[in-house]
MMTF fields as JSON, N, C-alpha, C and O atoms, coordinates in Angstrom:
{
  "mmtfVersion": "1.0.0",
  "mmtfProducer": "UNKNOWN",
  "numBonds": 423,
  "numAtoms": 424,
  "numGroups": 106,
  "numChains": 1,
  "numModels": 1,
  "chainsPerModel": [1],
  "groupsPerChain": [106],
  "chainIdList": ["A"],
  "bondAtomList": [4, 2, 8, 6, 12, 10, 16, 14, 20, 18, 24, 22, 28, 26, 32, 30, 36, 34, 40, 38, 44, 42, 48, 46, 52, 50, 56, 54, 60, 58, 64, 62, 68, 66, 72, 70, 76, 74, 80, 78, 84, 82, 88, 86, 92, 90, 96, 94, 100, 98, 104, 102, 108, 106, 112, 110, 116, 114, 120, 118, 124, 122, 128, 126, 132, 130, 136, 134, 140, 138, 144, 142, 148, 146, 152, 150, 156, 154, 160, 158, 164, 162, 168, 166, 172, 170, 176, 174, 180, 178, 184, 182, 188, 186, 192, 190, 196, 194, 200, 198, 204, 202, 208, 206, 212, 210, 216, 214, 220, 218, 224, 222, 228, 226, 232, 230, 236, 234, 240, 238, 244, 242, 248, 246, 252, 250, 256, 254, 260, 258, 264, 262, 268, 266, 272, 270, 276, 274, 280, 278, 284, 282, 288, 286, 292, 290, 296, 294, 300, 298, 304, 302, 308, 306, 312, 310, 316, 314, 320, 318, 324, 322, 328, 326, 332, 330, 336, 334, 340, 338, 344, 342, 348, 346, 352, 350, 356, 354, 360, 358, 364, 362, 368, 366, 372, 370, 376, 374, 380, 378, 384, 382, 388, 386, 392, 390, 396, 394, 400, 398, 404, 402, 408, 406, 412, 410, 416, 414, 420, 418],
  "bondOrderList": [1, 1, 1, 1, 1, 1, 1, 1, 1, 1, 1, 1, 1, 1, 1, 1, 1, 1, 1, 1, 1, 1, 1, 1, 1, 1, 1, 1, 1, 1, 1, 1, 1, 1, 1, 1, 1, 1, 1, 1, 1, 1, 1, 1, 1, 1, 1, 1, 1, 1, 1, 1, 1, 1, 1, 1, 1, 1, 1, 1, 1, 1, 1, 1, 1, 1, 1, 1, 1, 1, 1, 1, 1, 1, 1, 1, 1, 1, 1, 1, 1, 1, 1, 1, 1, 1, 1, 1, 1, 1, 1, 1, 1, 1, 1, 1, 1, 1, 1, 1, 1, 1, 1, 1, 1],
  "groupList": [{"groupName": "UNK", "atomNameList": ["N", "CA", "C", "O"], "elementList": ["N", "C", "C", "O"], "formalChargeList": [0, 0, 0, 0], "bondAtomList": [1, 0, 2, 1, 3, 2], "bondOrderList": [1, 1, 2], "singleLetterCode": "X", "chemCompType": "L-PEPTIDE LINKING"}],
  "groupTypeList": [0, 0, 0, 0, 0, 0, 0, 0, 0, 0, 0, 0, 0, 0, 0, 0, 0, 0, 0, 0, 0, 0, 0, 0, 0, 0, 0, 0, 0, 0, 0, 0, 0, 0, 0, 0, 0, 0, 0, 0, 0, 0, 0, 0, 0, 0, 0, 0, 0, 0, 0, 0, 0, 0, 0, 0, 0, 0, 0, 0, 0, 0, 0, 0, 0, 0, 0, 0, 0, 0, 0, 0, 0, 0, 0, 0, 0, 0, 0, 0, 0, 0, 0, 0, 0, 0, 0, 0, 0, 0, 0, 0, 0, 0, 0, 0, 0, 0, 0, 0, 0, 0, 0, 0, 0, 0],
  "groupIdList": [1, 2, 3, 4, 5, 6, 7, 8, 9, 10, 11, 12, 13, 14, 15, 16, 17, 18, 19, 20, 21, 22, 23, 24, 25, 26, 27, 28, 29, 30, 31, 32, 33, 34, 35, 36, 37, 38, 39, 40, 41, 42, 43, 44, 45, 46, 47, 48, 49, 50, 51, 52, 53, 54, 55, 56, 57, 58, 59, 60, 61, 62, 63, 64, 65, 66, 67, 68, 69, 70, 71, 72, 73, 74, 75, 76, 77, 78, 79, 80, 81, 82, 83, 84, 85, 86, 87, 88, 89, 90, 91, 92, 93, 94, 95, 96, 97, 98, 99, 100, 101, 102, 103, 104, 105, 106],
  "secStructList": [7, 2, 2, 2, 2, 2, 2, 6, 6, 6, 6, 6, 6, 1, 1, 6, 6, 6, 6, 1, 2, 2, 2, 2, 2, 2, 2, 2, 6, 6, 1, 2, 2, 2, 2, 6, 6, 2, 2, 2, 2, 2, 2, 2, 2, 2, 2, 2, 2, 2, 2, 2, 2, 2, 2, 2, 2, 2, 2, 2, 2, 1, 6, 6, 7, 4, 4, 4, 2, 2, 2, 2, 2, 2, 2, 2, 2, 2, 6, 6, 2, 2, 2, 2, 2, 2, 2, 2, 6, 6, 2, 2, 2, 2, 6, 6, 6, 6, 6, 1, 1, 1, 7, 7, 7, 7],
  "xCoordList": [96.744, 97.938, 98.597, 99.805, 97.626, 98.232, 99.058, 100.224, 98.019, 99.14, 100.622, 101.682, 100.387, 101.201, 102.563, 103.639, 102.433, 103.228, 103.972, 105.121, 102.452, 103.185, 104.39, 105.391, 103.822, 104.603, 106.045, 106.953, 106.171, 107.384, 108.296, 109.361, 107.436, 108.52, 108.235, 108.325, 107.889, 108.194, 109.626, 110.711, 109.204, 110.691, 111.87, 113.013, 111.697, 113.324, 113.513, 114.481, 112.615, 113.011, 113.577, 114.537, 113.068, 114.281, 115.018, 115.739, 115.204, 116.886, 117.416, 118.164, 117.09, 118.196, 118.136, 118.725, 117.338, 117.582, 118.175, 118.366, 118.743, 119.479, 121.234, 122.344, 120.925, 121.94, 123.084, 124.306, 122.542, 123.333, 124.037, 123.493, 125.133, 125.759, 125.293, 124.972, 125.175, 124.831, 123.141, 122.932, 122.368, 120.913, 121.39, 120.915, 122.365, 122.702, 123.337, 123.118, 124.138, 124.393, 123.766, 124.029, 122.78, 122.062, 120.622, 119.921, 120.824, 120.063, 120.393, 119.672, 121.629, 122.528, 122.629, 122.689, 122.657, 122.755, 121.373, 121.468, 120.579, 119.437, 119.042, 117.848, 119.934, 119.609, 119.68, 120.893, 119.367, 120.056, 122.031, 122.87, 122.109, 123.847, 123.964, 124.897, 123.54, 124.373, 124.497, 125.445, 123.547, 122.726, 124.293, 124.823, 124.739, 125.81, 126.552, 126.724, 126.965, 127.497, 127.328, 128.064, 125.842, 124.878, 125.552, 126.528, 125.838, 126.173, 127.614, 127.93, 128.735, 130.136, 129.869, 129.416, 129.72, 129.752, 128.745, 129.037, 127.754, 126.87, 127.49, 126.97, 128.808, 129.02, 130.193, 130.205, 131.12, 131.961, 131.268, 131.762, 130.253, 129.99, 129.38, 129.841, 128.141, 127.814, 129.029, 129.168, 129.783, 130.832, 131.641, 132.151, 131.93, 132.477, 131.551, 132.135, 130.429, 129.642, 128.895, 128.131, 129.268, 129.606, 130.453, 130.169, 131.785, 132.756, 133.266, 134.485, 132.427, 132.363, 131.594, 132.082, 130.267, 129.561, 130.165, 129.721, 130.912, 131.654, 132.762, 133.306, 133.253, 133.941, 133.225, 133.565, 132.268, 131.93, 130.977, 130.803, 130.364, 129.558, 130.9, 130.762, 132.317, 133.266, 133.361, 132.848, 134.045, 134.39, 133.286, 133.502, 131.649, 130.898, 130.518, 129.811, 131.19, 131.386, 131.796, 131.347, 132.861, 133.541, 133.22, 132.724, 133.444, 132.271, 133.075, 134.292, 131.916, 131.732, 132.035, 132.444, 131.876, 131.377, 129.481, 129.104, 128.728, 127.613, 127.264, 126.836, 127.481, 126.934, 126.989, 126.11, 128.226, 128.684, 127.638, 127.463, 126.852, 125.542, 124.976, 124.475, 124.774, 123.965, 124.847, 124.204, 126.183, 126.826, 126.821, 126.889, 126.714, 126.373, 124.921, 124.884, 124.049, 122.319, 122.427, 121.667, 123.61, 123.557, 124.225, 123.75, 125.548, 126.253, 125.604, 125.916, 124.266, 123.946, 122.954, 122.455, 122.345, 121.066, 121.558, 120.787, 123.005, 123.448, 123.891, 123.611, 124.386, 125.012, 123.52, 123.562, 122.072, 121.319, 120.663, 119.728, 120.922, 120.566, 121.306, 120.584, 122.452, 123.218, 123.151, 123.398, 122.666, 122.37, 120.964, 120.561, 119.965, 118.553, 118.928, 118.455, 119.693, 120.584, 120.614, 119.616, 121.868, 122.174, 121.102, 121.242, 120.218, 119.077, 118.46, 118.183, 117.727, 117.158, 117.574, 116.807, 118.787, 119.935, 119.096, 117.926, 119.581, 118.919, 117.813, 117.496, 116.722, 115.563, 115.487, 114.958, 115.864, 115.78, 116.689, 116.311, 117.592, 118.503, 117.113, 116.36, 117.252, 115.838, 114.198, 113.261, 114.313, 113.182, 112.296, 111.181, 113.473, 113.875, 113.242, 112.018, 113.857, 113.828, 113.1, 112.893, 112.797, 111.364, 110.062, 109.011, 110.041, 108.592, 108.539, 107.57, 110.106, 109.816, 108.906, 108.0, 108.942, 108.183, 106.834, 106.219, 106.2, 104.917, 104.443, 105.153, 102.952, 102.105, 101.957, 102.31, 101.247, 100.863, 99.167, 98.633, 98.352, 97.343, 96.456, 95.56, 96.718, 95.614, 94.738, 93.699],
  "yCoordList": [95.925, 96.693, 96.257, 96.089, 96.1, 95.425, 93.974, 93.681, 93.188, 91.853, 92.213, 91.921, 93.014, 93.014, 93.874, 93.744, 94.599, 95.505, 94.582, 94.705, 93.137, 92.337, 91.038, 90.48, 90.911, 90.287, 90.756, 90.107, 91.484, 92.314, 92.893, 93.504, 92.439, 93.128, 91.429, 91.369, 90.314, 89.18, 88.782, 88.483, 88.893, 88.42, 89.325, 88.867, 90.198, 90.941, 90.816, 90.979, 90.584, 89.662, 88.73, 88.383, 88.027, 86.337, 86.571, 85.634, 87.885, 87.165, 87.988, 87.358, 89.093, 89.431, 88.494, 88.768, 87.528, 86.74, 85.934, 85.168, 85.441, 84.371, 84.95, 84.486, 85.911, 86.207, 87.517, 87.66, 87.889, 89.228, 88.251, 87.27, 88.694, 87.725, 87.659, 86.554, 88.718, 89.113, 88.237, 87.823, 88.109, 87.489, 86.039, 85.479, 85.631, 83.968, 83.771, 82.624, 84.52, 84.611, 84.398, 83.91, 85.018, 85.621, 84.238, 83.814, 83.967, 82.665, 81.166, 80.507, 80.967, 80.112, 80.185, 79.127, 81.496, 81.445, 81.916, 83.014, 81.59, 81.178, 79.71, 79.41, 78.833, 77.645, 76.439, 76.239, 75.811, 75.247, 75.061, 75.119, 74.864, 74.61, 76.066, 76.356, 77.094, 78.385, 78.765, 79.29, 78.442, 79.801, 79.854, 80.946, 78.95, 78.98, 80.018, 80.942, 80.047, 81.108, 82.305, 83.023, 82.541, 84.145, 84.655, 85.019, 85.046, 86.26, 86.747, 87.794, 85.698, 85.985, 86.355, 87.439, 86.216, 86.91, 87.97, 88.597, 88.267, 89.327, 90.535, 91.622, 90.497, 90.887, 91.831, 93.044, 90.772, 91.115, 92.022, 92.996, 91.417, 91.772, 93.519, 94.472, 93.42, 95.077, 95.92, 96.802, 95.822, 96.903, 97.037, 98.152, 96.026, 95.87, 96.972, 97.697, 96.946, 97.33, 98.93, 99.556, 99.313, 100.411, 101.246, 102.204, 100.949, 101.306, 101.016, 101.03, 100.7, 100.584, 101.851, 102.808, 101.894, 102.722, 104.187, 105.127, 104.341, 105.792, 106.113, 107.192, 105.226, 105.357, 105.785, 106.879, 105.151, 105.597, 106.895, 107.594, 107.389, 108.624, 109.757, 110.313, 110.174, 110.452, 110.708, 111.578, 109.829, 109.895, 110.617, 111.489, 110.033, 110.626, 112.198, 112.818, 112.809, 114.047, 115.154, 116.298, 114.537, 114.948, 115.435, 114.621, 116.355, 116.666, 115.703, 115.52, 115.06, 114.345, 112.973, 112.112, 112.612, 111.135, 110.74, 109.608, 111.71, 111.822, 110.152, 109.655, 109.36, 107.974, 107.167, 106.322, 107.272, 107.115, 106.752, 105.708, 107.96, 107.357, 106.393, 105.846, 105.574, 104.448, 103.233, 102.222, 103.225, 102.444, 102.556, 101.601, 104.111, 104.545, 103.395, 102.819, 103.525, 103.122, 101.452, 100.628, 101.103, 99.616, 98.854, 97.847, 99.545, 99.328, 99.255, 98.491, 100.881, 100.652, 99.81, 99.666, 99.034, 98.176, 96.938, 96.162, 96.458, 95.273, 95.545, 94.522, 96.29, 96.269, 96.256, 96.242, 96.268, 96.159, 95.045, 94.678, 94.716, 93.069, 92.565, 92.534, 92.204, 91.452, 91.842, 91.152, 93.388, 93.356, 93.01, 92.869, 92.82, 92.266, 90.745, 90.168, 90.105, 88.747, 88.726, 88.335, 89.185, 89.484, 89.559, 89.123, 90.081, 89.845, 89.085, 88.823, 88.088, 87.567, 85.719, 84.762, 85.751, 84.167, 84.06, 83.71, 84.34, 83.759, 83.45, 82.379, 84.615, 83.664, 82.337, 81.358, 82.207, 81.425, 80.083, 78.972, 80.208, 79.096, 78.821, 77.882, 79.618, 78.972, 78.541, 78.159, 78.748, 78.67, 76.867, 76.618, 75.852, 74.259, 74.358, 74.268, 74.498, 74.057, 75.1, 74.94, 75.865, 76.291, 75.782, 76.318, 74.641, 73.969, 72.808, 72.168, 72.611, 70.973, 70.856, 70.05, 71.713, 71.725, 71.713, 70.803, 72.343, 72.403, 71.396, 70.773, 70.988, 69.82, 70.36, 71.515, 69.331, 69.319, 69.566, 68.66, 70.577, 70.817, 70.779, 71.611, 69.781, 69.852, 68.814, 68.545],
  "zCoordList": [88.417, 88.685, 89.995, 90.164, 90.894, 92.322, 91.966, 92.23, 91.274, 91.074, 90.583, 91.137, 89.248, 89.022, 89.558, 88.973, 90.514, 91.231, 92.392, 92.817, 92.96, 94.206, 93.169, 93.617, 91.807, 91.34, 91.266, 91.785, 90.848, 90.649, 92.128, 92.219, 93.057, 94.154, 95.414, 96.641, 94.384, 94.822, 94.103, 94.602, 92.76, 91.69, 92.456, 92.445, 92.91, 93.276, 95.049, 95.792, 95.194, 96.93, 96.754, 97.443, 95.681, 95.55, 94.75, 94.406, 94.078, 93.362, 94.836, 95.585, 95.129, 96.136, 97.796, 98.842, 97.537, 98.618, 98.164, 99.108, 97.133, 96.903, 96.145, 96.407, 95.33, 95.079, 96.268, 96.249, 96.723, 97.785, 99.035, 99.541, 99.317, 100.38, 101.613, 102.05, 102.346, 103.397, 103.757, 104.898, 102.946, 102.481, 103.106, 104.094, 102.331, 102.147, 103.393, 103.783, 104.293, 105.535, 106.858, 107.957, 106.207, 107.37, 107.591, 108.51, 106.052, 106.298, 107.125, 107.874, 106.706, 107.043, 108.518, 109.144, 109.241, 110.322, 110.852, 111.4, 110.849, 111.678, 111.223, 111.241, 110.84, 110.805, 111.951, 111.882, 112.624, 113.991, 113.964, 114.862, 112.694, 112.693, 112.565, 113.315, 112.042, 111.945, 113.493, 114.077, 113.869, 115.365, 116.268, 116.469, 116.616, 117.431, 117.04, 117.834, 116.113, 115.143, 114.708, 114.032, 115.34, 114.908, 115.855, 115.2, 117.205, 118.134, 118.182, 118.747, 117.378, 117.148, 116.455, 116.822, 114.904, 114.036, 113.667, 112.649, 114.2, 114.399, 115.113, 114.864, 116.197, 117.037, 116.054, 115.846, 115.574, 114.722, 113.17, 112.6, 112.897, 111.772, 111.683, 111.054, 112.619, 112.999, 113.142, 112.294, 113.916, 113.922, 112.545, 112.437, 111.275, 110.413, 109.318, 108.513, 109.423, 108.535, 109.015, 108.28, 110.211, 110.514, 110.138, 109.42, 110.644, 109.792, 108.803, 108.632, 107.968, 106.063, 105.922, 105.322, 106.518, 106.343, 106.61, 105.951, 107.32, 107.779, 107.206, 107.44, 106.377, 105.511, 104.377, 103.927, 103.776, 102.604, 103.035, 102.036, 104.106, 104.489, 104.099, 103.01, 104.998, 104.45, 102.848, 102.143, 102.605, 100.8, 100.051, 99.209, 100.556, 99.547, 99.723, 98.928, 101.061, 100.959, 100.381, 100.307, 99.929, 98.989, 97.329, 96.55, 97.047, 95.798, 94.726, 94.681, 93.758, 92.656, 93.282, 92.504, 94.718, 95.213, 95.569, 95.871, 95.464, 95.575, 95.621, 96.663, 94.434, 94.623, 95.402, 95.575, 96.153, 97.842, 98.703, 99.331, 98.622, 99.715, 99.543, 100.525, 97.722, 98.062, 98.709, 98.991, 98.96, 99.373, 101.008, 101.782, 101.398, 102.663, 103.598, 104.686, 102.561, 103.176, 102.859, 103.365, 101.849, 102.007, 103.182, 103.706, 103.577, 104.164, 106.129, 107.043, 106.049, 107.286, 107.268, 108.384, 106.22, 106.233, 106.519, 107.083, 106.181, 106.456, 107.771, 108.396, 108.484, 110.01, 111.177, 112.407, 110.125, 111.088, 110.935, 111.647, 110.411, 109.478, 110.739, 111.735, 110.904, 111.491, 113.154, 114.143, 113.001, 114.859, 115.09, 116.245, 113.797, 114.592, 114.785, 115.764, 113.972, 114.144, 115.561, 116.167, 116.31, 117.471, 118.64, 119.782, 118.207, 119.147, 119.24, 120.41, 118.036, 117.95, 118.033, 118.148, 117.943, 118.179, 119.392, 119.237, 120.699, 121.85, 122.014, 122.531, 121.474, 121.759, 120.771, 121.296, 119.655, 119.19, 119.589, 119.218, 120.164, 120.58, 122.029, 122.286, 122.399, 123.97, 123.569, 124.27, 122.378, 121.885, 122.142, 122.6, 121.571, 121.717, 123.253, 123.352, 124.174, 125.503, 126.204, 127.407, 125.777, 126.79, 126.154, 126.505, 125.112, 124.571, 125.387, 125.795, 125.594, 126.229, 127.033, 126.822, 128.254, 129.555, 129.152, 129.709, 128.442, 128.335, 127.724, 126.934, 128.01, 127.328, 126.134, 125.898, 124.986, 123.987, 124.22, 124.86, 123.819, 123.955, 122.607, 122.464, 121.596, 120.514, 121.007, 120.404]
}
């Protein structure tokens, strides 16, 4: 039952890592050519997906928008997607040049 439960929540990590945009983004930019590119558009992007999200929190207030919220919890999962981005660009851009200095110890 375990296999088959890790199987099944392997198959839907990769379609939604390959098919969801934000996934394919977010990959792209932790790549050495994206990284330059992670803290502008991370910067831009969190606040975008905030106020998506407060928009749709709003609307789904409203009686017979109830489904609203799942657009609500997607909307704030991607604006944190893109601010752990934001944090995590720098160390990774310093990552290169704080190895240089050190020896190779195998």
């Amino acid at each position: 039952m375990l296999a088959l439960l890790w199987n099944i929540s392997a198959a839907i990590r990769g379609y939604l890592r390959f098919y969801m945009p934000t996934n394919r983004a977010l990959d792209w930019l932790r790549t050495p050519r994206g990284l330059k590119w992670a803290i502008p558009i991370a910067v831009v992007g969190t606040p975008l997906y905030l106020y998506a999200m407060s928009i749709a929190a709003v609307i789904s207030a409203s009686p017979g928008f109830g489904w609203m919220n799942v657009l609500v919890i997607i909307f704030l999962w991607n604006a944190l997607k893109f601010a752990w981005v934001a944090v995590l660009a720098p160390l990774a851009i310093l990552r290169p040049m704080l190895g240089r200095g050190t020896a190779a110890t195998s």
